[in-house]
VEXDOTOR-306819 format. One record per atom (N, C-alpha, C, CB): x, y, z; residue in one letter; atom name; chain; residue number from 1. Coordinates in steps of 0.05 Angstrom, whole numbers, plus 5000, padded with zeros to 4 digits. Each point is the difference from the previous one (the first is absolute). Glycine has a CB too. Example, Ala and Ser with C-alpha at 12.3 -4.5 7.8 and 13.67 -1.06 7.14 Angstrom:
# VEXDOTOR-306819
x	y	z	rest	atom	kette	nr
5264	4886	5156	a	N	A	1
4982	5024	5000	a	CA	A	1
5018	5024	5000	a	C	A	1
4962	4977	5025	a	CB	A	1
5031	5044	4961	s	N	A	2
5016	5024	5001	s	CA	A	2
4985	5022	5014	s	C	A	2
5024	4987	4957	s	CB	A	2
This chain:
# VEXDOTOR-306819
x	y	z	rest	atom	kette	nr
0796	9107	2860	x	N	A	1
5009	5014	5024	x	CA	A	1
5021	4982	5013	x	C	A	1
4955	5024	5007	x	CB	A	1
5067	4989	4999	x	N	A	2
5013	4981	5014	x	CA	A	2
5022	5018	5017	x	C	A	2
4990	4957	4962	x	CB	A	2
5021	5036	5056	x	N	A	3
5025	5013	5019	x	CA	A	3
5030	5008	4984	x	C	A	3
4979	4967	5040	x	CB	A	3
5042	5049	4961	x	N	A	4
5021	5003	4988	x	CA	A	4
5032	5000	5030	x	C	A	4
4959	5032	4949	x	CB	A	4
5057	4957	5054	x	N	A	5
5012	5001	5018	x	CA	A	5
5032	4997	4984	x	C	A	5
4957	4982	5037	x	CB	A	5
5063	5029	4966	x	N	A	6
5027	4992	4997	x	CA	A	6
5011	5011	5011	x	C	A	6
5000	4989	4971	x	CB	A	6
5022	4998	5045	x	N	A	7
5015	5006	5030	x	CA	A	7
4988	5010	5016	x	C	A	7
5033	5004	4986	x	CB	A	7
4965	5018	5026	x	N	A	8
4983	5013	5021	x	CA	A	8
4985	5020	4985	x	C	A	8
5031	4993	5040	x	CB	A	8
4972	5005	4939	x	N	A	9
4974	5022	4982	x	CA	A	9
4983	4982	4996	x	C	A	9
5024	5033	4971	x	CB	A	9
4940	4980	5038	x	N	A	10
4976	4983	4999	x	CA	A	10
4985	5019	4990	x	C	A	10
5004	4966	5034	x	CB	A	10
4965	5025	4957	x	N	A	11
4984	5016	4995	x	CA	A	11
4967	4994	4999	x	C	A	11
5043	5014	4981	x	CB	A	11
4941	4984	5038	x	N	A	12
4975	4984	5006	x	CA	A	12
4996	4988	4971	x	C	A	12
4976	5032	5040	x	CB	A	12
5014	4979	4945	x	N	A	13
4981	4994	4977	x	CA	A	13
5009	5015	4978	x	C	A	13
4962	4991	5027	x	CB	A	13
5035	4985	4953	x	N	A	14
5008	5016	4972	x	CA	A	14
4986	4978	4983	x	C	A	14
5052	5026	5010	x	CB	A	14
4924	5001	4980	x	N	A	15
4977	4994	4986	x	CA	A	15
5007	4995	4956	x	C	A	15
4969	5037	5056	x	CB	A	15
5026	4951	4938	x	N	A	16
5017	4994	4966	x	CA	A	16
4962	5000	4987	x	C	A	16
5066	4952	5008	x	CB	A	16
4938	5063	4976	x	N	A	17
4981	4992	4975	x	CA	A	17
5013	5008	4974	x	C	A	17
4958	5007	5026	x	CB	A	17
5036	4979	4956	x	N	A	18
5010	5007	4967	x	CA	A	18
5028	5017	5012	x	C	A	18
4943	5007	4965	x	CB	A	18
5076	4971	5041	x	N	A	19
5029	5011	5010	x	CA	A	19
5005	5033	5009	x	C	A	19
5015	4960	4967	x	CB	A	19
4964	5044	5040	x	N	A	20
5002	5035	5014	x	CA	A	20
4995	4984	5040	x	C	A	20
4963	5049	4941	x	CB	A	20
5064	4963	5073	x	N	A	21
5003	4995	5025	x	CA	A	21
4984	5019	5013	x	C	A	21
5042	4980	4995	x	CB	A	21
4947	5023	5031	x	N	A	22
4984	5016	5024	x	CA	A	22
5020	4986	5022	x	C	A	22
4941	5006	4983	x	CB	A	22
5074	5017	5028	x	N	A	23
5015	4984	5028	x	CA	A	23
4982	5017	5018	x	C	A	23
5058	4987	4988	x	CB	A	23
4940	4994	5035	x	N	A	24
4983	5008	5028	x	CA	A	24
5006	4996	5020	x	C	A	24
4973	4996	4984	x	CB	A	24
5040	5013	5034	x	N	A	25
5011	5005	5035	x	CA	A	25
4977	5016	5018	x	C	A	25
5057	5007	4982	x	CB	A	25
4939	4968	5035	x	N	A	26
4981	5004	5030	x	CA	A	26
5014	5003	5018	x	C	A	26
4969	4976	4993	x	CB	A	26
5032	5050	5025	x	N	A	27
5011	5000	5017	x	CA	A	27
4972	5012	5022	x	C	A	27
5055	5004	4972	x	CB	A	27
4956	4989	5056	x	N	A	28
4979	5002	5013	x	CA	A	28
5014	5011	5027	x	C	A	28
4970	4962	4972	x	CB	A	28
5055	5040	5027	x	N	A	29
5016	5014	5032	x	CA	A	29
5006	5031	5000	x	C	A	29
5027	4956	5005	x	CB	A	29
4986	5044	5002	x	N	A	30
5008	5041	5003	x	CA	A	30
5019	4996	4976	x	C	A	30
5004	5023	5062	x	CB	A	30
5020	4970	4928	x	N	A	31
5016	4989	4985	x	CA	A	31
4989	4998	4964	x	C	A	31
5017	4976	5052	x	CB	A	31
4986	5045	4930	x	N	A	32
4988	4996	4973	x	CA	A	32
5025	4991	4983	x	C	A	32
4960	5038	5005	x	CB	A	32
5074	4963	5007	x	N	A	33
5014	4991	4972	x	CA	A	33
4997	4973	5000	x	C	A	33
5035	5035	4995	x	CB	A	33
4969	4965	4973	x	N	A	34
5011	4970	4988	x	CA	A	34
5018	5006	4984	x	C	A	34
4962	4976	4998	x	CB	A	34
5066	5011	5006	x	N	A	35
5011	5005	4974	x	CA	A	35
5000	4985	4976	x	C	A	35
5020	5019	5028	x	CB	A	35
4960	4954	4978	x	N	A	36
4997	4976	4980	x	CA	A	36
4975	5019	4973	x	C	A	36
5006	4945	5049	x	CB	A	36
4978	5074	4967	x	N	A	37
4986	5012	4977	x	CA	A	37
5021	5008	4971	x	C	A	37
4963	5020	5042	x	CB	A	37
5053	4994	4968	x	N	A	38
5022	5025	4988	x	CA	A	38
5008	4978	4981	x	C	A	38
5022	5038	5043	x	CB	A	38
4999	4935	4971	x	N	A	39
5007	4985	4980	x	CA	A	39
4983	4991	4986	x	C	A	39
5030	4992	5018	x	CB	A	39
4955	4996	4986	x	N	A	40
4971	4988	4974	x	CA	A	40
5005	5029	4989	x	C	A	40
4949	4961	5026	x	CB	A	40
5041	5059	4982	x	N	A	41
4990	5019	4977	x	CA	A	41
5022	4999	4975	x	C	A	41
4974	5035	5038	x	CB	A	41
5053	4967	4980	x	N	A	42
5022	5011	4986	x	CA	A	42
5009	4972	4971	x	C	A	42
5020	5035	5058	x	CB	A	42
4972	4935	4957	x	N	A	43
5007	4982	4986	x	CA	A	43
4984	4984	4980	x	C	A	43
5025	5004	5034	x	CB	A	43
4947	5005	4977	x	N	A	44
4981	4994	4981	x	CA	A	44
4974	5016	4983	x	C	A	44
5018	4968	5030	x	CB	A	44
4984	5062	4986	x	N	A	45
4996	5017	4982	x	CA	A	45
4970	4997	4994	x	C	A	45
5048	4998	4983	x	CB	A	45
4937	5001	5038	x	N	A	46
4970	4993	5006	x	CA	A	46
4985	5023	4996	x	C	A	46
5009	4967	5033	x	CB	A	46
4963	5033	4950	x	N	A	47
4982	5022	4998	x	CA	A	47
4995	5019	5027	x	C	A	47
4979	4967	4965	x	CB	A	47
5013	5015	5058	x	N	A	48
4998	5020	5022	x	CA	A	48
5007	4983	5020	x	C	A	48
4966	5032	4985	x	CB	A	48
5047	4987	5041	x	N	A	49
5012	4986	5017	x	CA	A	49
4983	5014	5025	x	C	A	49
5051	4988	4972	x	CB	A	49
4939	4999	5042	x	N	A	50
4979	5012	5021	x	CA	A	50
4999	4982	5032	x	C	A	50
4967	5014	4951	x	CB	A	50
5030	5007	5071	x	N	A	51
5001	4997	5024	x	CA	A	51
4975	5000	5012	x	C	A	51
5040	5015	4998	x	CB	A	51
4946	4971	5010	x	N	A	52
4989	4995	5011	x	CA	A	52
5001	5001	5033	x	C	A	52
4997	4984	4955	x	CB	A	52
4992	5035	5064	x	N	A	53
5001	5000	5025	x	CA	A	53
5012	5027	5006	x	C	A	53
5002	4950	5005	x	CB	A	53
5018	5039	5024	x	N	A	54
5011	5028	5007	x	CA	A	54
5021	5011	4983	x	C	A	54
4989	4989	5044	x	CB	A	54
5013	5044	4941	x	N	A	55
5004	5010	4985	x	CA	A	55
4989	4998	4976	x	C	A	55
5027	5002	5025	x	CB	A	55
4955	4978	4971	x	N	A	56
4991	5009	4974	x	CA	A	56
4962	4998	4991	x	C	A	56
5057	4982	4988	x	CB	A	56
4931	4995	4999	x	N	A	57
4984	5008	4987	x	CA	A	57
4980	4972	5036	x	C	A	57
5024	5025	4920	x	CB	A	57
4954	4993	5082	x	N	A	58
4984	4992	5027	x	CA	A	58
4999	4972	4992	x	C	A	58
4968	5044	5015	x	CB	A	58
5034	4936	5010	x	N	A	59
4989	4975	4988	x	CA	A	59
4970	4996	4994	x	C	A	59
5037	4983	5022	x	CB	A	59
4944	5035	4987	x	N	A	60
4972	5002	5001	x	CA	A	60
4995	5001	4977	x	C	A	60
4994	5019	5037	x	CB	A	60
5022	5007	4944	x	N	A	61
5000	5000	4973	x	CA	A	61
5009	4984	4985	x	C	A	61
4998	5032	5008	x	CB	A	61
5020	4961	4999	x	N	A	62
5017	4976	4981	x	CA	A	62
4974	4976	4988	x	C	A	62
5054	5004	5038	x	CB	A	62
4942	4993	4989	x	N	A	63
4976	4978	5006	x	CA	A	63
4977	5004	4982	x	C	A	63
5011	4997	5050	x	CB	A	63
4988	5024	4943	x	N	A	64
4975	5013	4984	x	CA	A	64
5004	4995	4972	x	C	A	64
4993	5036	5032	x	CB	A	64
5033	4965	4955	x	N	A	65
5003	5003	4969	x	CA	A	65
5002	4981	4988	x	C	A	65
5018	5032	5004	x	CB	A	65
4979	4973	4988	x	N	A	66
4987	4978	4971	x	CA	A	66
5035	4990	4986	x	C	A	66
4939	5038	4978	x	CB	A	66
5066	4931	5026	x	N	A	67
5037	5000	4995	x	CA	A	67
4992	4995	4961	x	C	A	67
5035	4965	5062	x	CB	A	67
4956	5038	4926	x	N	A	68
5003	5003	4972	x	CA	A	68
5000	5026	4991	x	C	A	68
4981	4961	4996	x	CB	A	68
5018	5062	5024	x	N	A	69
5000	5037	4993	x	CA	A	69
5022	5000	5010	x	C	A	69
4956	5025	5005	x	CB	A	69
5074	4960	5013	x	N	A	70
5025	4997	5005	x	CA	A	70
5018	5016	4971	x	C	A	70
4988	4950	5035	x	CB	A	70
4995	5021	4946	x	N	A	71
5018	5003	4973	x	CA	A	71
4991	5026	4979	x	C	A	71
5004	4944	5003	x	CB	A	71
4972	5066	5002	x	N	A	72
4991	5026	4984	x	CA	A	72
5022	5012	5006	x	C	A	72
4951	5004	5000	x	CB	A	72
């Protein structure tokens, strides 16, 4: 697990097993874009790219899943 950042494109977490990427953005304000997701997706081409918080998947749930069913 580790952070991804270049120039002002960032992206919380980006999870690596057997070189298959999981990118992960927490957001927690009224405000859901990132445009650092878009580039990762676009430049590295990651199994799933997922939001966590407002606009996307509950953090309650998040909190709940199991991060090795990420990569299923």
């Amino acid at each position: 697990m580790y952070y991804w950042r270049e120039k002002n494109d960032e992206v919380d977490f980006i999870l690596e097993r057997k070189n298959t990427l999981i990118a992960l953005e927490v957001k927690t304000g009224r405000r859901a874009e990132n445009n650092g997701m878009r580039v990762f997706a676009q430049t590295f081409k990651p199994k799933k790219v997922l939001l966590v918080g407002t606009g996307g998947i509950g953090i309650e749930t998040f909190l709940r899943m199991n991060p090795g069913d990420l990569f299923n």
